[in-house]
C-alpha positions in Angstrom: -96.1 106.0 -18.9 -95.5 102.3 -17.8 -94.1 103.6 -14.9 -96.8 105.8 -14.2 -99.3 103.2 -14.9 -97.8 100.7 -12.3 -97.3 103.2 -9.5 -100.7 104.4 -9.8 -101.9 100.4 -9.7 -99.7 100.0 -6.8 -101.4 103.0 -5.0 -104.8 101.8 -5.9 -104.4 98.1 -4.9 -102.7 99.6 -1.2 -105.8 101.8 -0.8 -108.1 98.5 -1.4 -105.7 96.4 1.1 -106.1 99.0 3.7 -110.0 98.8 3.1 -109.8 94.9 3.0 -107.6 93.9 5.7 -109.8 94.9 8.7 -112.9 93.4 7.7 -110.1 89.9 6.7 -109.1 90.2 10.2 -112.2 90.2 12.0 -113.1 86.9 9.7 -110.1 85.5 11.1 -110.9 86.1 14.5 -114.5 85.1 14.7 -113.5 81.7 12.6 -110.3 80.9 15.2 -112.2 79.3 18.0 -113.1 76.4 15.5 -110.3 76.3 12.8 -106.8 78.3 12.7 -105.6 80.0 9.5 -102.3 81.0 9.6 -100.4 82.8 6.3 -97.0 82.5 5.8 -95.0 84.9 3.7 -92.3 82.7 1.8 -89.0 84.7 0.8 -89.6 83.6 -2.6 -87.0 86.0 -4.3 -84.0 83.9 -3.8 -83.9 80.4 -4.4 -81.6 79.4 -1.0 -84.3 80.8 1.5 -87.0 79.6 -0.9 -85.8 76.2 -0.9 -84.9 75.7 2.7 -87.2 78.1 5.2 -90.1 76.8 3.4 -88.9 72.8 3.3 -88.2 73.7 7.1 -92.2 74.1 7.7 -92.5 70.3 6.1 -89.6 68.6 7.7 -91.3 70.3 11.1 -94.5 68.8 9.9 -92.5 65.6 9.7 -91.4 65.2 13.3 -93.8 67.2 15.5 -97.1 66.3 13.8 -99.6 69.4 12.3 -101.3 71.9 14.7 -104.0 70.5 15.7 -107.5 72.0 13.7 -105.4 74.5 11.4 -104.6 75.1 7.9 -101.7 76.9 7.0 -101.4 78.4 3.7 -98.2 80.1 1.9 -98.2 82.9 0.0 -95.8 83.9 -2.7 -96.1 87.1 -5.4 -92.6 86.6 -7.5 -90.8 83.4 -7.5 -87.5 83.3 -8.4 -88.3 79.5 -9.0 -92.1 78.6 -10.0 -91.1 74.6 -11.0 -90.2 74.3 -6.7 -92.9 76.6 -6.1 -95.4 74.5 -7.3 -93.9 71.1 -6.4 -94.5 72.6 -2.9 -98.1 73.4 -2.9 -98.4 69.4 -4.1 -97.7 69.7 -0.5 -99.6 72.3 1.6 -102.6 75.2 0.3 -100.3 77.9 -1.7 -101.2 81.3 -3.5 -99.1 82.5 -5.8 -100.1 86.5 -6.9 -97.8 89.7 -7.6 -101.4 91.6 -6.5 -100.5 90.4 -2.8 -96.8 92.5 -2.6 -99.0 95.2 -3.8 -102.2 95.0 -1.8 -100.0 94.4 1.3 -97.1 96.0 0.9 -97.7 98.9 3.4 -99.1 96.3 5.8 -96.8 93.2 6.1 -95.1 95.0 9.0 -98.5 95.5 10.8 -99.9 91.8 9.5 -96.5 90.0 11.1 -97.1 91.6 14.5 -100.8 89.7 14.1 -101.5 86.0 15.3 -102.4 84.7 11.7 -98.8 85.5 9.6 -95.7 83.0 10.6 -92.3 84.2 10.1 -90.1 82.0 7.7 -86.9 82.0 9.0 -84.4 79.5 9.4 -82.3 79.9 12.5 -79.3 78.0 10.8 -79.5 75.4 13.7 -81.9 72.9 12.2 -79.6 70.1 11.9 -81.9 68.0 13.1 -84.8 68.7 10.5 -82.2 67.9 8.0 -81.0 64.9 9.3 -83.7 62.4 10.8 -86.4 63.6 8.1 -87.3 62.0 4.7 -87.3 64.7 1.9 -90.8 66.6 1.2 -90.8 67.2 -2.6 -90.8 64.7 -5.0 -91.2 64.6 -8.8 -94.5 63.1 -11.0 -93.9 61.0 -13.7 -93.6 62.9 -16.3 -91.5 65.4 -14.6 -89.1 62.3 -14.4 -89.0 61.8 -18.3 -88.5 65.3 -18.9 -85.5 65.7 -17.1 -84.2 62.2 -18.0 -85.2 63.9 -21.8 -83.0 66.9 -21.0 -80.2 65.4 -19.6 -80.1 62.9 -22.6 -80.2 66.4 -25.2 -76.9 67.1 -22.7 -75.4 64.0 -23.8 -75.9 62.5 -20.1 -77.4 58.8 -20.2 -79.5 57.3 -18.2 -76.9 54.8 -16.5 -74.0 57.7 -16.6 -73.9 59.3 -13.1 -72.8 63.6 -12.6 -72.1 66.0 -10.3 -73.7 69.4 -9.7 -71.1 72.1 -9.2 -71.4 75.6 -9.0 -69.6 78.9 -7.5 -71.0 82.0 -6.3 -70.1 85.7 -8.0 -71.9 88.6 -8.4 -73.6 88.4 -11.6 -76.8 87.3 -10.3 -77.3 90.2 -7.8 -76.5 92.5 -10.6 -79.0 91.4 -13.2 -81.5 91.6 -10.3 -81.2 95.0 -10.0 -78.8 94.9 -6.8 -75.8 97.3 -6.7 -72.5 95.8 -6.7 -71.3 93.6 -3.8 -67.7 94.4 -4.3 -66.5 95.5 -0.8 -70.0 94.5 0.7 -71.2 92.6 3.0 -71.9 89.2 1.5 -68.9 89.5 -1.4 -66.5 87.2 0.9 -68.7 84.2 -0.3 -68.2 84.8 -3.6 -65.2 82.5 -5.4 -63.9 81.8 -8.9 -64.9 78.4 -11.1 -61.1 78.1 -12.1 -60.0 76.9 -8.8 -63.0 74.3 -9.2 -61.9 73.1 -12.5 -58.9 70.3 -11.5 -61.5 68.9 -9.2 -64.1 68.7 -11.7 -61.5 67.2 -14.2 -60.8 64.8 -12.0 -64.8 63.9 -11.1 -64.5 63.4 -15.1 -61.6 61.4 -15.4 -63.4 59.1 -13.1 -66.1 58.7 -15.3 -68.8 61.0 -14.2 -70.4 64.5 -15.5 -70.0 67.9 -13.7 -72.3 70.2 -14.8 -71.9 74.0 -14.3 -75.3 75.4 -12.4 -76.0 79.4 -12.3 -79.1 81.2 -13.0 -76.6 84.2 -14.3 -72.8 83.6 -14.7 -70.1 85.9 -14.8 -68.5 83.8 -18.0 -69.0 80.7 -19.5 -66.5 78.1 -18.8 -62.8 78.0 -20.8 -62.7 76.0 -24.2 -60.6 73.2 -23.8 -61.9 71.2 -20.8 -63.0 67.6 -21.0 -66.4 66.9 -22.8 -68.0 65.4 -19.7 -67.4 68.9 -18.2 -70.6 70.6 -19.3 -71.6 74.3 -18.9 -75.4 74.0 -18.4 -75.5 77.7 -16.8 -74.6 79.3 -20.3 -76.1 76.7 -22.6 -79.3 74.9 -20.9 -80.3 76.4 -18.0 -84.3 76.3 -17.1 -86.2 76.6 -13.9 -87.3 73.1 -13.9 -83.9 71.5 -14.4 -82.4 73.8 -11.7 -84.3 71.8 -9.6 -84.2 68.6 -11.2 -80.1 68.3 -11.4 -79.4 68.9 -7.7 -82.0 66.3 -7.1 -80.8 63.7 -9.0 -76.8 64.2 -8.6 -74.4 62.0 -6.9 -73.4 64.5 -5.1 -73.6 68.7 -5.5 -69.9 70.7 -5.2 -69.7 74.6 -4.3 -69.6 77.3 -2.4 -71.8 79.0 0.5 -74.4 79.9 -1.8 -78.5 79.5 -1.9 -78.5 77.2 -5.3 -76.8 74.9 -2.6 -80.0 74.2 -0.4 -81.4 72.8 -3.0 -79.8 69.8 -2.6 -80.0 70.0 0.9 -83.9 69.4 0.5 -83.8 66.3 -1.3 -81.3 65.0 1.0 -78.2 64.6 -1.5 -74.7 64.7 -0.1 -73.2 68.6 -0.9 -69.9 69.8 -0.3 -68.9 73.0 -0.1 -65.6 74.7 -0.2 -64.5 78.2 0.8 -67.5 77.9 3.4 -67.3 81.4 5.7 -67.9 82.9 7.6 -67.0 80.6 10.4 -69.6 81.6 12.6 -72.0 79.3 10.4 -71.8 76.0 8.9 -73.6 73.8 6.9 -76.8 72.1 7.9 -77.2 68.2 8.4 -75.7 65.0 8.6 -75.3 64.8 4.3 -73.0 68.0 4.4 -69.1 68.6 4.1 -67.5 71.7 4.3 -63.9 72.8 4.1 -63.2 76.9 5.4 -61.7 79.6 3.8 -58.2 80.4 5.4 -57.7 84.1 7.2 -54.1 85.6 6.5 -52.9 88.6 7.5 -52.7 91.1 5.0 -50.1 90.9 2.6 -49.0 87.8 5.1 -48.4 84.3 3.2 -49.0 82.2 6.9 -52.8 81.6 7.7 -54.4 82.3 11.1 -54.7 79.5 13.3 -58.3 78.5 14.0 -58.0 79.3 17.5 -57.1 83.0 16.9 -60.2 83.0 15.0 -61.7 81.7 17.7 -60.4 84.0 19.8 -61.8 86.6 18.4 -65.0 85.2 18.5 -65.2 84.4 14.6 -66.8 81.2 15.5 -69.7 82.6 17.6 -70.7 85.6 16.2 -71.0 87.8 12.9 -69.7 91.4 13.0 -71.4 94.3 15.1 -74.5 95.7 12.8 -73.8 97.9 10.1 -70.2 96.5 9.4 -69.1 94.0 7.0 -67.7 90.8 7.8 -64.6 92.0 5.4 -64.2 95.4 6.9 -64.3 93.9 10.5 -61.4 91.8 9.1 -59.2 94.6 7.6 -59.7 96.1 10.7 -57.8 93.6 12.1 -55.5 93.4 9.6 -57.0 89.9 8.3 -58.5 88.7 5.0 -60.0 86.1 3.7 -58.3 83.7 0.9 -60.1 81.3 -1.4 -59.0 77.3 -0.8 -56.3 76.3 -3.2 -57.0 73.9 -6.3 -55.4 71.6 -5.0 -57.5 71.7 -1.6 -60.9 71.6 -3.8 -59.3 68.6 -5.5 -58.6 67.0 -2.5 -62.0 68.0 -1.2 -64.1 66.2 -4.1 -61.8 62.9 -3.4 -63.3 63.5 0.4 -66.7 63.6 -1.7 -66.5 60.4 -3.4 -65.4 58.7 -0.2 -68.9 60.4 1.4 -70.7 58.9 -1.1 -68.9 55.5 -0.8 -69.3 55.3 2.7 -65.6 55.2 3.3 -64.3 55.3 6.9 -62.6 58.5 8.1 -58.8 57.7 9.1 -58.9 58.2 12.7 -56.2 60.6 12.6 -58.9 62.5 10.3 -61.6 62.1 13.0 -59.7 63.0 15.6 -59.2 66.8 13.9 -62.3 66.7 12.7 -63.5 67.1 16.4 -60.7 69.2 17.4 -62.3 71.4 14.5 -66.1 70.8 15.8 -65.0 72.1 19.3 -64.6 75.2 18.1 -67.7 75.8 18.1 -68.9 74.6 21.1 -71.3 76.3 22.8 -73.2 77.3 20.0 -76.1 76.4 17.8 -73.5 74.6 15.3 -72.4 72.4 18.3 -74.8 69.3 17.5 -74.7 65.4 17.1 -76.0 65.9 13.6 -73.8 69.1 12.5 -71.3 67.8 9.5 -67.6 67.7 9.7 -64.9 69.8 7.5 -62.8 67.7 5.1 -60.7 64.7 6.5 -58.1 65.4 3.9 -58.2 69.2 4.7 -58.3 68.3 8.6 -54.9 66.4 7.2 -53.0 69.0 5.5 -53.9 71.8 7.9 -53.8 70.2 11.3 -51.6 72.5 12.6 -54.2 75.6 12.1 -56.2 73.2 14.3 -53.6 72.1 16.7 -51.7 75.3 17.4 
């Protein structure tokens, strides 16, 4: 009967957005020689194109100025995230409402082809944004104590300093109602927390935190690690301090996933291991990034960089309709995730971030060998980041060769 009750809401609430819409429209026009309202849809249901397409409309607002004599105004129904939801209409007119998926479901397509709806899409290239603009979002006071309150109930204090980490898998998707993504098309950016663990060991010997994000988690974390190791995913996790912790980190340590442009938005260094496909990178100068290695299957010796390039793995993603790992077994290639040892290294390459270490030159000199790769296409910039000096170190002859 709920069912019943909500597809015959749905229907009813359609039928009033077809009746509503024309005579909106006509408002809209009569109104634009004088003022400009323009709607944008965000993609509120997962929190990486939540967090970054909409900061993108700021960080624009930042460096090109407003449209002159306009008002823009987003407009969300579900939000996997309300706290960053809201911080962001502190920032610009925003409507939050189910009713408007349901009024306007059968008409998004025929309201985006209209003057007054803006797409919100990032084109991956906006290394700039991300570079020479301030963060948007901030906290209020009290928002402050609260999370200082919650990190203090985690047995963080307010002079001890942490790490974000986290690793993609698929048990997000699932409780979201998506099928499987074994075999899919995304699955290759999923990787395991056990190859993260020595690093975040380390991070902890050092005298820092390293706590485990994840809205849903395939398994908690293994008994047995060091205290400062903490598994908020399984034992804390809110909305707000999902927010709050990449914010506030030293630095944040994963994978290619969305959690990740969180604290890309507040401007915090992030590095990310097993990034791939090649064909994209990270976005700004407060990014690091070491690749997953291709082998041949059932091969123990990696594929140089410049056979990937080859065969244009660093330009483009797969024809449509094809999966970037079926595309590879078709060529006899698969991805494998970095080594522990390689993650390890690759938080050291963190700290030194942080620290403002100098690069070895031998280091920057690969590093560029490895940029060049991509020249030619919208991750070819002064501000893109760099992969890993120490992984630019152990695998220089992938580069070389």
């Amino acid at each position: 009967m709920k069912l019943l009750a909500k597809r015959v809401i749905r229907a009813a609430l359609s039928a009033v957005g077809w009746l509503v819409v024309p005579f909106w429209l006509g408002a809209l026009w009569l109104i634009e020689p004088f003022h400009k309202l323009r709607f944008i849809w965000l993609l509120d249901g997962r929190i990486g194109h939540l967090a970054m397409d909409t900061d993108l409309f700021l960080r624009r607002f930042a460096l090109n100025g407003k449209p002159a004599r306009s008002t823009l105004i987003f407009l969300a129904t579900n939000p996997c995230n309300r706290q960053l939801v809201m911080m962001f209409a502190r920032k610009n007119p925003t409507v939050v409402s189910p009713w408007l998926e349901w009024m306007f479901a059968t008409l998004r397509e025929f309201l985006a082809r209209t003057r007054f709806f803006i797409p919100v899409i990032s084109k991956s290239d906006e290394h700039r944004e991300f570079s020479l603009t301030a963060p948007s979002l901030s906290f209020l006071p009290e928002e402050e104590r609260r999370g200082r309150s919650e990190l203090e109930r985690m047995g963080v204090g307010a002079s001890d300093w942490f790490v974000c980490l986290h690793t993609r898998d698929q048990a997000y998707l699932q409780s979201m109602g998506y099928p499987t993504e074994s075999g899919g098309a995304n699955d290759h950016r999923n990787c395991s927390i056990e190859n993260y663990l020595p690093a975040a060991d380390y991070i902890a010997k050092q005298g820092g935190y390293v706590l485990r994000l994840g809205a849903k988690v395939e398994r908690p974390l293994p008994e047995g690690l060091d205290p400062r190791i903490i598994d908020y995913a399984t034992h804390f996790r809110s909305d707000f301090m999902d927010i709050y912790l990449p914010a506030h980190c030293r630095f944040y340590f994963g994978c290619d996933s969305g959690i990740a442009q969180v604290p890309q938005i507040f401007n915090k260094y992030h590095g990310l291991a097993n990034y791939v496909p090649y064909c994209f990178v990270p976005m700004g100068r407060y990014a690091r990034y070491i690749p997953k290695l291709l082998y041949p299957l059932a091969g123990d010796q990696p594929l140089p960089f410049r056979r990937a390039a080859d065969m244009g793995l660093f330009h483009n993603k797969p024809e449509q309709g094809r999966s970037m790992n079926q595309y590879l077994h078709d060529h006899g290639l698969e991805w494998r995730e970095n080594l522990p040892e390689d993650i390890l290294d690759f938080a050291l390459d963190m700290i030194d971030f942080c620290n403002g270490t100098e690069v070895p030159l031998e280091a920057q000199r690969l590093q560029q060998l490895y940029a060049m790769f991509y020249q030619g296409t919208k991750n070819y910039s002064e501000y893109s980041p760099s992969i890993g000096p120490r992984f630019a170190l152990k695998y220089r002859r992938l580069i070389e060769s």
